[in-house]
Residue frames as qw, qx, qy, qz and C-alpha x, y, z in Angstrom:
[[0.907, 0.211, 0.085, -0.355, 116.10, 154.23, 87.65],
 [0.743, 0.434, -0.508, -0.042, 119.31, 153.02, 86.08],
 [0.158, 0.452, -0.840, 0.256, 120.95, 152.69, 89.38],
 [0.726, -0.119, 0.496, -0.461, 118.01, 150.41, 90.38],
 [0.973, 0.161, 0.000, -0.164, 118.20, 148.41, 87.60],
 [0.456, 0.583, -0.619, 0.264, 121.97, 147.66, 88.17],
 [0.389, -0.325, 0.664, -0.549, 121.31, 146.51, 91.69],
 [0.830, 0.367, -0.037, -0.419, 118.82, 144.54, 90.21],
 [0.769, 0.544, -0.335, 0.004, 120.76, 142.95, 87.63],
 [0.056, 0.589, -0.726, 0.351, 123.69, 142.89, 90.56],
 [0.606, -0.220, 0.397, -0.653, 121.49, 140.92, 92.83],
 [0.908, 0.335, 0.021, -0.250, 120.65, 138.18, 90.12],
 [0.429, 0.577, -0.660, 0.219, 124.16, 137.78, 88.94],
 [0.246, -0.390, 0.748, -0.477, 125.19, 137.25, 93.27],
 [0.877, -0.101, 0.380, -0.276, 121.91, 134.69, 93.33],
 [0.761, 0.555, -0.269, -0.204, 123.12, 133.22, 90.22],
 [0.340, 0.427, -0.735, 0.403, 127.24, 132.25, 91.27],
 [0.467, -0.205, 0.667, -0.543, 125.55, 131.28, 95.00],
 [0.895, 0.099, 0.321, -0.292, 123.43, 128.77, 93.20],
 [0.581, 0.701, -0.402, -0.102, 126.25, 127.85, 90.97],
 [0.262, 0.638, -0.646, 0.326, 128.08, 127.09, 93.48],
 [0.644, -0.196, 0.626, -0.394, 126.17, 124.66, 95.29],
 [0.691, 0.538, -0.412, -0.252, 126.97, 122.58, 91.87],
 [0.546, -0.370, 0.750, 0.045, 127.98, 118.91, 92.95],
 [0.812, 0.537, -0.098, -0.208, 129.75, 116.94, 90.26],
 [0.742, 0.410, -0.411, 0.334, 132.85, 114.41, 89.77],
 [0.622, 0.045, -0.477, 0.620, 135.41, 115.71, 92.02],
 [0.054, -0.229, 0.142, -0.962, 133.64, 118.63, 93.21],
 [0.115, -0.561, -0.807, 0.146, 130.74, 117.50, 96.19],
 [0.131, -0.682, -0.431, -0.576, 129.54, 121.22, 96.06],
 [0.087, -0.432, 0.354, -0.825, 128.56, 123.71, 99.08],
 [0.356, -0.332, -0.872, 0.055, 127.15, 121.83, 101.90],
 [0.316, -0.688, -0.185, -0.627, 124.08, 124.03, 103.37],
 [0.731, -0.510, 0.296, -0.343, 123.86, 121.82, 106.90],
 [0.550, 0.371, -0.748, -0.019, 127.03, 119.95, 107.10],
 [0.442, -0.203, 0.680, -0.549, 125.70, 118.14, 110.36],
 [0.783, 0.159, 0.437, -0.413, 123.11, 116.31, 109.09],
 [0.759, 0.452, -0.460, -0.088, 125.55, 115.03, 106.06],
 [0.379, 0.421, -0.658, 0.496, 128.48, 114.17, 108.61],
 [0.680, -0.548, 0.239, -0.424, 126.55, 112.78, 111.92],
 [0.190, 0.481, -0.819, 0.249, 128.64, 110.68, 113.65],
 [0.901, -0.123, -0.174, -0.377, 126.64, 107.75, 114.27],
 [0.205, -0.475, 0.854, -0.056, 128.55, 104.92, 116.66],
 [0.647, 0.216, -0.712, -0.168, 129.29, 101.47, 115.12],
 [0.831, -0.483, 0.156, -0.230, 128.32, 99.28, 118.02],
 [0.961, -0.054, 0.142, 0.232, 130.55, 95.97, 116.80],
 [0.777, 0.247, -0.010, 0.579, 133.40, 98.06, 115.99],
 [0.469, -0.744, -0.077, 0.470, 136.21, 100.85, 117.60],
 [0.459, 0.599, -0.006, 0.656, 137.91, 103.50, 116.04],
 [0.552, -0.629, -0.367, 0.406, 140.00, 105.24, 118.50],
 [0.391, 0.052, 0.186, 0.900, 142.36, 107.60, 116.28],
 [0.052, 0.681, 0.358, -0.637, 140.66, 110.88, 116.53],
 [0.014, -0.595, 0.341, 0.727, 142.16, 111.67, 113.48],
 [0.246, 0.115, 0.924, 0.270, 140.91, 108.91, 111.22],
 [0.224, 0.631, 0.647, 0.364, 139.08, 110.45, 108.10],
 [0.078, -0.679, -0.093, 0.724, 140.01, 114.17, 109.19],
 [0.181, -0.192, 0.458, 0.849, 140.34, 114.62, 105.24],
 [0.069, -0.417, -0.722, -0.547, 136.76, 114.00, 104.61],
 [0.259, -0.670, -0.550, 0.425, 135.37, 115.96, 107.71],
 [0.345, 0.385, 0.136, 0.845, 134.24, 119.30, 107.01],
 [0.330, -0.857, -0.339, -0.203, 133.15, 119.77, 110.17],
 [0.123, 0.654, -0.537, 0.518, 135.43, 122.44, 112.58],
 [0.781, -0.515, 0.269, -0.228, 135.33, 119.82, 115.60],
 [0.267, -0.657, 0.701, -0.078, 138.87, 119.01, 115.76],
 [0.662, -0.099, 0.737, -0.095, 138.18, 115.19, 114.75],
 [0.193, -0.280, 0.844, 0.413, 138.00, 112.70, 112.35],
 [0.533, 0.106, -0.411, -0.731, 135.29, 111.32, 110.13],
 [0.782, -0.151, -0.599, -0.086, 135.31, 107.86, 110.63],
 [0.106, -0.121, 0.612, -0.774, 136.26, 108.46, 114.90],
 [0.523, -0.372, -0.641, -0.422, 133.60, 106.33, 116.13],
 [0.362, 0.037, -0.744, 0.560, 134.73, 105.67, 119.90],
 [0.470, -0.664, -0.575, -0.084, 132.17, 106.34, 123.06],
 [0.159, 0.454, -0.277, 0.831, 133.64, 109.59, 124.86],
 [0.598, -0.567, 0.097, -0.558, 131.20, 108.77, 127.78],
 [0.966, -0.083, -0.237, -0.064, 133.05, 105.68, 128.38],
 [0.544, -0.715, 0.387, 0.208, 136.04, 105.44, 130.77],
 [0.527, -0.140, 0.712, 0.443, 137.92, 102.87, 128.30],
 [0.408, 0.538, -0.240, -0.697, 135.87, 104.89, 125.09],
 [0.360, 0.098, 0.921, 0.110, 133.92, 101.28, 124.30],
 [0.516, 0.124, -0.400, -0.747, 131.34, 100.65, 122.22],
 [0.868, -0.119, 0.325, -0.356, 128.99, 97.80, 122.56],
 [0.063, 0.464, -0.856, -0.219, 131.03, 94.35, 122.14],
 [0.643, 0.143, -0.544, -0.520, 129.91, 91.02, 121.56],
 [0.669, -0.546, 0.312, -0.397, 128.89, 89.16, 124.17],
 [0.259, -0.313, 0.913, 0.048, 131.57, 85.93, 125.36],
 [0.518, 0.089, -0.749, -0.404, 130.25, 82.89, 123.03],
 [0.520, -0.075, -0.844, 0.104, 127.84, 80.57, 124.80],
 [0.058, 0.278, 0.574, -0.768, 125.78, 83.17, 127.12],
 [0.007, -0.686, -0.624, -0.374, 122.62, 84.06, 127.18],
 [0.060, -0.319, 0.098, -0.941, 121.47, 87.49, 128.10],
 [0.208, -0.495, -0.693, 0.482, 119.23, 87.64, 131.70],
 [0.024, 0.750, 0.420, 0.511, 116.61, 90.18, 132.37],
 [0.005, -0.576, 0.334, -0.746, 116.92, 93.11, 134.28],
 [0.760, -0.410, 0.298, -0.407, 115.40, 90.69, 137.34],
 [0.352, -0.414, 0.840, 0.020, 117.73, 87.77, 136.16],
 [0.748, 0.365, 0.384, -0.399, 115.47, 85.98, 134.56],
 [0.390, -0.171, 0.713, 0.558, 116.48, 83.64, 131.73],
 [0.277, 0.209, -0.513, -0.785, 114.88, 84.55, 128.15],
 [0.758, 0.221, 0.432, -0.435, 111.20, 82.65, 127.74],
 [0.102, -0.364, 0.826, 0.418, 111.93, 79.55, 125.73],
 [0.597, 0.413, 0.673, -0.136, 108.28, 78.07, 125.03],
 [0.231, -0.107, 0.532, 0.808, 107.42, 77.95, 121.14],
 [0.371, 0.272, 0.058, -0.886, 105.00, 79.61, 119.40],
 [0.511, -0.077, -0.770, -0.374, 102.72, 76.43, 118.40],
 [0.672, -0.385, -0.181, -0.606, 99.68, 75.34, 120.11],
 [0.832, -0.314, -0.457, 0.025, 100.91, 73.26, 122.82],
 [0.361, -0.166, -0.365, 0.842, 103.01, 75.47, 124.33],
 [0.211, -0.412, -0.225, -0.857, 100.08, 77.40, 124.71],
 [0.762, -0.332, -0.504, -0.236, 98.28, 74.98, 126.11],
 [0.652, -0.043, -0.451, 0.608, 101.34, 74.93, 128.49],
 [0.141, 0.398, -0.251, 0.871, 101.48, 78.11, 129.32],
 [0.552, -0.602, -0.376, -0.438, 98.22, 77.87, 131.23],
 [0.750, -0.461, -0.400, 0.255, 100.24, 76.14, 133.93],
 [0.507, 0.507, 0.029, 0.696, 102.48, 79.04, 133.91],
 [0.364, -0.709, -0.453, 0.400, 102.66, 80.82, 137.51],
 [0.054, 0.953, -0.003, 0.297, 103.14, 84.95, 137.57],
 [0.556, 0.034, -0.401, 0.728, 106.69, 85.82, 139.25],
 [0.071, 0.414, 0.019, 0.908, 105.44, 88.76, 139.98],
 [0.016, -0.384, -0.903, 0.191, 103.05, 89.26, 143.10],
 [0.047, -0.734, -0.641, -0.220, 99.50, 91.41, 143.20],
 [0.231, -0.427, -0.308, 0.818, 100.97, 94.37, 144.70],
 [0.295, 0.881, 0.106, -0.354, 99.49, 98.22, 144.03],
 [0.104, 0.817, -0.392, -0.409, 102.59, 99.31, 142.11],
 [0.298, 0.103, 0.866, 0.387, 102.67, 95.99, 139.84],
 [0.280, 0.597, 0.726, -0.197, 99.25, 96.59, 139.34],
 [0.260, 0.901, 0.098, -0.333, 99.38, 100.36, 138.33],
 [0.160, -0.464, 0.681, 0.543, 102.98, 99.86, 136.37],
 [0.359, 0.351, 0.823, 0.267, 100.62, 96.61, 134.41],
 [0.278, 0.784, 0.517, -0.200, 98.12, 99.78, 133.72],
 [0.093, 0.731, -0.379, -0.560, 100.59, 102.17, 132.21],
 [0.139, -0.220, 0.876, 0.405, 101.76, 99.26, 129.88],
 [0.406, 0.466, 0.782, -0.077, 98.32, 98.17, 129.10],
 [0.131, 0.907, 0.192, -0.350, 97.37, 101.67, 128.09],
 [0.015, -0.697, 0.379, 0.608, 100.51, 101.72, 125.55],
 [0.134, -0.229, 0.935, 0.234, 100.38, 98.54, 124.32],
 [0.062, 0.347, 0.926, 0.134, 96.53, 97.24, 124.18],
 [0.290, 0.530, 0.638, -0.478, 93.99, 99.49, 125.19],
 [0.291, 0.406, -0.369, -0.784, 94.12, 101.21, 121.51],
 [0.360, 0.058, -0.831, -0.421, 92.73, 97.77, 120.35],
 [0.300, -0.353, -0.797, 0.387, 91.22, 95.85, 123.80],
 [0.222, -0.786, -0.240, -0.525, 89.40, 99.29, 124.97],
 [0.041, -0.662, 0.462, -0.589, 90.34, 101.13, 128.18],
 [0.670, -0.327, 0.431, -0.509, 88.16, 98.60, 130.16],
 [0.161, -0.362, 0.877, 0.271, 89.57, 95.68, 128.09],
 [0.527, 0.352, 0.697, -0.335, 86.16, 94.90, 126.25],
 [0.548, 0.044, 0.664, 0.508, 87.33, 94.86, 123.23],
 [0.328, 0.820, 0.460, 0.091, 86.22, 98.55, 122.01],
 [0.467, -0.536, 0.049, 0.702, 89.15, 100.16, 121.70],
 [0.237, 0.714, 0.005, -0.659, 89.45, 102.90, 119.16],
 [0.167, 0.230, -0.840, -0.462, 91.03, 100.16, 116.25],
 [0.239, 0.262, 0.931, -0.091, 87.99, 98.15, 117.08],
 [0.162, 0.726, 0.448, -0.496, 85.46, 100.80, 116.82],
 [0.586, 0.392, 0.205, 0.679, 87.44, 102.76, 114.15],
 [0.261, -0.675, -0.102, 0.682, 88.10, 106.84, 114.26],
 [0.245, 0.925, 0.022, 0.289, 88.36, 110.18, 112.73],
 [0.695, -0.410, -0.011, 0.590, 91.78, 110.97, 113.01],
 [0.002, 0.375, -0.295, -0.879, 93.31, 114.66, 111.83],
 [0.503, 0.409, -0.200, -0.735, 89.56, 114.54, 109.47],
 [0.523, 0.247, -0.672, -0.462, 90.17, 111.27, 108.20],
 [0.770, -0.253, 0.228, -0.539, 88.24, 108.28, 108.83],
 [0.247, 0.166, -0.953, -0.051, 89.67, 104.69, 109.86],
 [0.667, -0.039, -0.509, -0.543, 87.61, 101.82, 109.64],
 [0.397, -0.690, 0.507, -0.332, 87.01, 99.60, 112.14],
 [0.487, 0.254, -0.835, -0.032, 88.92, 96.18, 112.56],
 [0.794, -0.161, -0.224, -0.541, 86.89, 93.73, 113.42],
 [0.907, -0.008, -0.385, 0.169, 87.47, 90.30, 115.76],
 [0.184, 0.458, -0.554, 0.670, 89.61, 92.36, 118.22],
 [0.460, -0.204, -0.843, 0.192, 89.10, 90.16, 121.67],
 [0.539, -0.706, -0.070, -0.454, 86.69, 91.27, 124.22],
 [0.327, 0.320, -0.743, 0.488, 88.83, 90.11, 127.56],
 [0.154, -0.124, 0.578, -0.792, 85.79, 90.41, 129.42],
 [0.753, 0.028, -0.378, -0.538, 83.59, 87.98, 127.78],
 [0.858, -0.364, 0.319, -0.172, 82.94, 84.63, 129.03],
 [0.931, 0.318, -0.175, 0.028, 85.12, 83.26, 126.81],
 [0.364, 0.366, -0.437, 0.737, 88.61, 84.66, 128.55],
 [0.629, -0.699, 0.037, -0.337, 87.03, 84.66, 131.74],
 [0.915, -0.352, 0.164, 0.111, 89.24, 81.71, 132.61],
 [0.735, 0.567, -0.194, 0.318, 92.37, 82.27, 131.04],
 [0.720, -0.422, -0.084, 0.545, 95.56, 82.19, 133.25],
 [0.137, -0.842, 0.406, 0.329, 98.36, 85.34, 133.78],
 [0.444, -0.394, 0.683, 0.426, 100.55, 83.03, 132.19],
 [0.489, 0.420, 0.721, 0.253, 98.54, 82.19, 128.76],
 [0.322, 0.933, 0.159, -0.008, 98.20, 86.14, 128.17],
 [0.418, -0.741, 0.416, 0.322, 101.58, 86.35, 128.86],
 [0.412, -0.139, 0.762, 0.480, 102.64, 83.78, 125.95],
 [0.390, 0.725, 0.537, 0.182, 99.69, 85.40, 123.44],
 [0.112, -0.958, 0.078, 0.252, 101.74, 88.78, 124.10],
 [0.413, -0.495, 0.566, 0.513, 104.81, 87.31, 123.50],
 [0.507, 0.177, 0.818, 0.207, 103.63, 85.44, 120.47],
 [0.458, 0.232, -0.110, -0.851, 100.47, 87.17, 119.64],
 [0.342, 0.301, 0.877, -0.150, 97.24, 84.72, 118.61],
 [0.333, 0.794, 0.490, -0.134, 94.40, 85.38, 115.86],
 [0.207, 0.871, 0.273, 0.353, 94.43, 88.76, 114.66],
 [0.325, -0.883, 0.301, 0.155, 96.87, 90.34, 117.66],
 [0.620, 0.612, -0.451, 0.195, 100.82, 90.23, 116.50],
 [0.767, -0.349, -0.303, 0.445, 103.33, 89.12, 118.67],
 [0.037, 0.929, -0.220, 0.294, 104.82, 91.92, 120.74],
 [0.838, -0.463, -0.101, 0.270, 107.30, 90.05, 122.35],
 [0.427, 0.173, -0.077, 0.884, 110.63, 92.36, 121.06],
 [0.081, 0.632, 0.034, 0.770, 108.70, 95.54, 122.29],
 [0.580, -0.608, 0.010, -0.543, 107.61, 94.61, 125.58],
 [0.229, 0.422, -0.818, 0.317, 110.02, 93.07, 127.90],
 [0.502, -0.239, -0.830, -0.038, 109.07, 89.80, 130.05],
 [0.076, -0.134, -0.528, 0.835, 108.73, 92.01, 133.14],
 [0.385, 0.205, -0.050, -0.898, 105.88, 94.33, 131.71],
 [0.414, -0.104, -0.757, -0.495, 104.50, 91.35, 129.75],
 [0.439, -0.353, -0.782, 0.267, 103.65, 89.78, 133.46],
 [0.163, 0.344, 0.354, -0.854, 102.55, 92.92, 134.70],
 [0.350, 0.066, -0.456, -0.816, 99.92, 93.62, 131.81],
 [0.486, -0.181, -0.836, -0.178, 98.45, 89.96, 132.82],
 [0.152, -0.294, -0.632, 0.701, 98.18, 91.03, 136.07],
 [0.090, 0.324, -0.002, -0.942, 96.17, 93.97, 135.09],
 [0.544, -0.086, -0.499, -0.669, 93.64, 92.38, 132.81],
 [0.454, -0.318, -0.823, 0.125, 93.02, 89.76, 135.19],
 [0.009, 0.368, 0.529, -0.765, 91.98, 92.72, 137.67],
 [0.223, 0.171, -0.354, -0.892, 90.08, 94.17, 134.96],
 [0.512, -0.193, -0.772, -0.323, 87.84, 90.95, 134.46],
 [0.172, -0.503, -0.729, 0.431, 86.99, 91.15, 138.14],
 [0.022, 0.078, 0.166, -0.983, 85.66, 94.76, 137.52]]
């Protein structure tokens, strides 16, 4: 019995000093449990650190480097992203200069006149349906009649959302007529109740998606 309760009593002591010793204070930062997830090495786009060695005194990982070592090791010349020459503009991944209409009711109006670059093929078509399906049909419904699962609300993990009203039927008469190019600038923009998704959804996809409701309204 006594030599259990010395084990015991040993045991406590050992937790004791182990939790002591994860004490951080003043000069003393304490035992780091997961020193990864204090010390990821995150790259600085707009700036280069090449010295390997640069902040080895604060690095308590064993990987031979530095703390502040920022450089791109997948890069031939170990870049980072620079700043682009003064006085460019940045082209989409089809060339395509950056959509410049503004987000006020005549360049809406404009857009109508707005032609699709894109043409009616199958694999525009089914690429416009993947995007639809990430981007709208949670609001628009699968068939774009405005019953998607925010319209309608849900039971999600038990709990119930409400549903949000005014979300656009696409297949009413009213958007019968609407042009590729006028959903295109209500994407970019957003209109009513929809936000603008223009930073998540690149001009390419935006013009597919139009495609893709406009087949949808013929269904």
């Amino acid at each position: 019995m006594q030599l259990i309760k010395i084990t015991v009593s040993s045991a406590v002591l050992a937790s004791c000093l182990l939790l002591l010793g994860c004490k951080a204070g003043g000069d003393h930062p304490g035992v780091e449990y997961a020193p990864n997830m204090y010390h990821s090495v995150a790259y600085e786009p707009l700036s280069q650190i090449t010295d390997e060695s640069a902040g080895t005194w604060v690095n308590s990982l064993d990987n031979g480097r530095g703390e502040y070592f920022n450089s791109n090791q997948y890069n031939q010349y170990k870049m980072n992203l620079r700043l682009p020459p003064a006085n460019t503009v940045r082209r989409t991944a089809n060339g395509w200069l950056p959509y410049r209409a503004g987000n006020d009711t005549i360049s809406l109006r404009a857009a109508d006149k707005l032609i699709n670059p894109l043409d009616s093929t199958e694999a525009v078509l089914l690429q416009g349906k993947f995007y639809y399906e990430a981007y709208c049909q949670h609001c628009h419904g699968a068939k774009a009649g405005g019953d998607g699962l925010v319209a309608q609300g849900a039971k999600i993990d038990g709990v119930d959302h409400s549903a949000y009203p005014g979300v656009a039927n696409l297949k009413g008469d009213a958007y019968q007529n609407i042009t590729e190019g006028h959903i295109f600038h209500v994407i970019t923009y957003g209109k009513g109740l929809m936000g603008a998704h223009g930073s998540q959804v690149s001009p390419e996809d935006r013009w597919k998606i139009a495609k893709y409701v406009k087949s949808l309204q013929k269904k």
